[in-house]
PyMOL CGO cylinders between C-alpha atoms (Angstrom):
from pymol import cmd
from pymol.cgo import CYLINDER

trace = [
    CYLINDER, 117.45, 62.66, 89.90, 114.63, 62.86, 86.93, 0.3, 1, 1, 1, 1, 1, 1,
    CYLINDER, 114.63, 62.86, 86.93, 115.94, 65.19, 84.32, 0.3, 1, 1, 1, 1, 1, 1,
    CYLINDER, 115.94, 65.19, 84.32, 113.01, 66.35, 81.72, 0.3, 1, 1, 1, 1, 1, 1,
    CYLINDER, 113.01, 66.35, 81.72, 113.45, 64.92, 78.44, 0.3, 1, 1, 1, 1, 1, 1,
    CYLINDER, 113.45, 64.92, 78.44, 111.70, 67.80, 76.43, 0.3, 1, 1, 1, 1, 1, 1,
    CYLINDER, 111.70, 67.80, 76.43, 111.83, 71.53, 76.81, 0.3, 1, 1, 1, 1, 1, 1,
    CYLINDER, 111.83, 71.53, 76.81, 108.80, 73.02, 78.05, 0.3, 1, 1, 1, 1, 1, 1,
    CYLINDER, 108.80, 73.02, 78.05, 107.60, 76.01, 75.89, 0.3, 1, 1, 1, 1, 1, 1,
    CYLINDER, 107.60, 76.01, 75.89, 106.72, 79.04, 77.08, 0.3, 1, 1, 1, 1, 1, 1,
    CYLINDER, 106.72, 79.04, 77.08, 103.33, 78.88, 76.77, 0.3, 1, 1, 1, 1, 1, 1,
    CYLINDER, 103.33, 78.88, 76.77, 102.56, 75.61, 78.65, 0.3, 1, 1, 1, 1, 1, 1,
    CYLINDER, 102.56, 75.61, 78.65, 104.23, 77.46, 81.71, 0.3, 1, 1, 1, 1, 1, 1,
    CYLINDER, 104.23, 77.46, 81.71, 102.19, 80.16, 81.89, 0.3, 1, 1, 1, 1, 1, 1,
    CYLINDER, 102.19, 80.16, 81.89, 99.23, 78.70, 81.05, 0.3, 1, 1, 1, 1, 1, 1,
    CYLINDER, 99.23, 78.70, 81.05, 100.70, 76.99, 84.19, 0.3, 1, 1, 1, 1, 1, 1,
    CYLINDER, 100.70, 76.99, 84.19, 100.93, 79.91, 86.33, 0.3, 1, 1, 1, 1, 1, 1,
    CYLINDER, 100.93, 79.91, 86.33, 97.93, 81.35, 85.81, 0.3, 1, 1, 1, 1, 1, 1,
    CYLINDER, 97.93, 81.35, 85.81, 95.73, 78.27, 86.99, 0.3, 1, 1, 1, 1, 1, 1,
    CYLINDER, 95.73, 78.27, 86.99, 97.63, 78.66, 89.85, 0.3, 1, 1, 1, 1, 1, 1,
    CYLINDER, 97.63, 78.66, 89.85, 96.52, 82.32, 90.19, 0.3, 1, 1, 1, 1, 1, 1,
    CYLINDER, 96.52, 82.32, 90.19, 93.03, 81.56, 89.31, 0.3, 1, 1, 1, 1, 1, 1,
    CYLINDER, 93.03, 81.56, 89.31, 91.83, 80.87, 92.84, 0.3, 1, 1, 1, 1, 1, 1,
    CYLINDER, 91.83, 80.87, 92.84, 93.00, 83.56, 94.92, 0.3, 1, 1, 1, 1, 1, 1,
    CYLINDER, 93.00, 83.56, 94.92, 91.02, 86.00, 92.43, 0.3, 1, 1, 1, 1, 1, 1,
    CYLINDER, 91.02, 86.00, 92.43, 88.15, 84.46, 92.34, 0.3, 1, 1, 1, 1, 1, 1,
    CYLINDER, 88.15, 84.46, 92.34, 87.93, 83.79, 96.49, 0.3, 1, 1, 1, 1, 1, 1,
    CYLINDER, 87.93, 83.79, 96.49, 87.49, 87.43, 97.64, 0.3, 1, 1, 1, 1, 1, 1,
    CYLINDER, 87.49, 87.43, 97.64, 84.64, 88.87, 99.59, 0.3, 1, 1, 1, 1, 1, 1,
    CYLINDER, 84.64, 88.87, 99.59, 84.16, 92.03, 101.48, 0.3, 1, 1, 1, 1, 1, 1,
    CYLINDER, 84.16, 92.03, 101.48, 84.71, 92.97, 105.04, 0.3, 1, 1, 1, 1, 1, 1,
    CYLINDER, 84.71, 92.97, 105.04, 81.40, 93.78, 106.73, 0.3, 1, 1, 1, 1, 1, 1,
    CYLINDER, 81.40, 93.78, 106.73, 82.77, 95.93, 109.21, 0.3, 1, 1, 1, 1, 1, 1,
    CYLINDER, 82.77, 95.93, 109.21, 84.64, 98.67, 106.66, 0.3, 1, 1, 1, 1, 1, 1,
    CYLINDER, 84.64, 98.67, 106.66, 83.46, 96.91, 103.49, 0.3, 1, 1, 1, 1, 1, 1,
    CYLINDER, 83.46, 96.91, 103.49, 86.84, 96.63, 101.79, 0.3, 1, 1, 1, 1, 1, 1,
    CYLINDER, 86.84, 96.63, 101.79, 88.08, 93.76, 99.47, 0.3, 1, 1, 1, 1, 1, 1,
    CYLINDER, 88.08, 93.76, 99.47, 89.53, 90.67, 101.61, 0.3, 1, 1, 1, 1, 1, 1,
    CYLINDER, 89.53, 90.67, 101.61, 90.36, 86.99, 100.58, 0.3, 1, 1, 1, 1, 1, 1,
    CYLINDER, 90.36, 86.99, 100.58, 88.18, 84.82, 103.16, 0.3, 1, 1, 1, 1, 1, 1,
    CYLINDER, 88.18, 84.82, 103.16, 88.99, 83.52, 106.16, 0.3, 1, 1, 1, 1, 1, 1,
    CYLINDER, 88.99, 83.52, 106.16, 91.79, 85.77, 106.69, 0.3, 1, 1, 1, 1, 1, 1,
    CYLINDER, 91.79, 85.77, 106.69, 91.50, 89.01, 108.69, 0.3, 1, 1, 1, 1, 1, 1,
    CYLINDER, 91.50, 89.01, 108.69, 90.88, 92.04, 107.17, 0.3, 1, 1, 1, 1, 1, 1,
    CYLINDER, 90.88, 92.04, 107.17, 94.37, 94.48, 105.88, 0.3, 1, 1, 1, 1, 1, 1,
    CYLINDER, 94.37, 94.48, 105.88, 92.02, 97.57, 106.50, 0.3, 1, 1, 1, 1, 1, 1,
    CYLINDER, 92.02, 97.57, 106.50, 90.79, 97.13, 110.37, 0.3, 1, 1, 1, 1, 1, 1,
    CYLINDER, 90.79, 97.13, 110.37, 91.85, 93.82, 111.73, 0.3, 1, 1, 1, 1, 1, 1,
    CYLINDER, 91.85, 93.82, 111.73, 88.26, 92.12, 111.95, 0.3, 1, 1, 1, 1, 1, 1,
    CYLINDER, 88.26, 92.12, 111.95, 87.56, 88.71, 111.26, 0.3, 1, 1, 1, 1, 1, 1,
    CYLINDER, 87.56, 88.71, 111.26, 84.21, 86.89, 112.50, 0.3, 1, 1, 1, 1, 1, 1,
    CYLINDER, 84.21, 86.89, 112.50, 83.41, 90.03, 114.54, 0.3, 1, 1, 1, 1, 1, 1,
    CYLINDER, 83.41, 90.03, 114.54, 86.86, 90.53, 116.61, 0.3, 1, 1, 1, 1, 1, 1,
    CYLINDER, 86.86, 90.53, 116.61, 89.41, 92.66, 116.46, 0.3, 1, 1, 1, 1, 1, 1,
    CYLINDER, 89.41, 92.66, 116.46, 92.16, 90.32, 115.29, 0.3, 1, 1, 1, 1, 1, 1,
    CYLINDER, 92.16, 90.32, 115.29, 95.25, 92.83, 114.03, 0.3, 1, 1, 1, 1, 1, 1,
    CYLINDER, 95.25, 92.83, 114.03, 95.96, 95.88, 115.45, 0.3, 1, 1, 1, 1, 1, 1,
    CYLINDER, 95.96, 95.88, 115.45, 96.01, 97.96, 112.67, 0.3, 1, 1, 1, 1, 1, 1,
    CYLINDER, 96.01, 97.96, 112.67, 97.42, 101.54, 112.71, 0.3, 1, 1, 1, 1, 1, 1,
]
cmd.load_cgo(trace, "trace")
């Protein structure tokens, strides 16, 4: 197995991390049904629409 042959610092793995959070911010829209804040092309958390149909039930 590869073993690392320098420590990573603390820094470089964050700066990591957030590139990896990056995206999911940044690909949010809102729901035009009840207007809340949803990633795309997942159903909305609030009432269960996505493209027009009632996906999740939602209660």
């Amino acid at each position: 197995m590869a073993m690392p042959k320098h420590k990573k610092s603390k820094m470089r793995k964050r700066q990591r991390v957030a590139q990896l959070e990056k995206p999911i911010l940044a690909s949010t829209g809102t729901c035009p049904a009840c207007g809340a804040v949803v990633r795309s092309h997942r159903a909305c958390p609030k009432c269960g629409m996505y493209k027009g149909r009632k996906i999740l039930a939602v209660g």
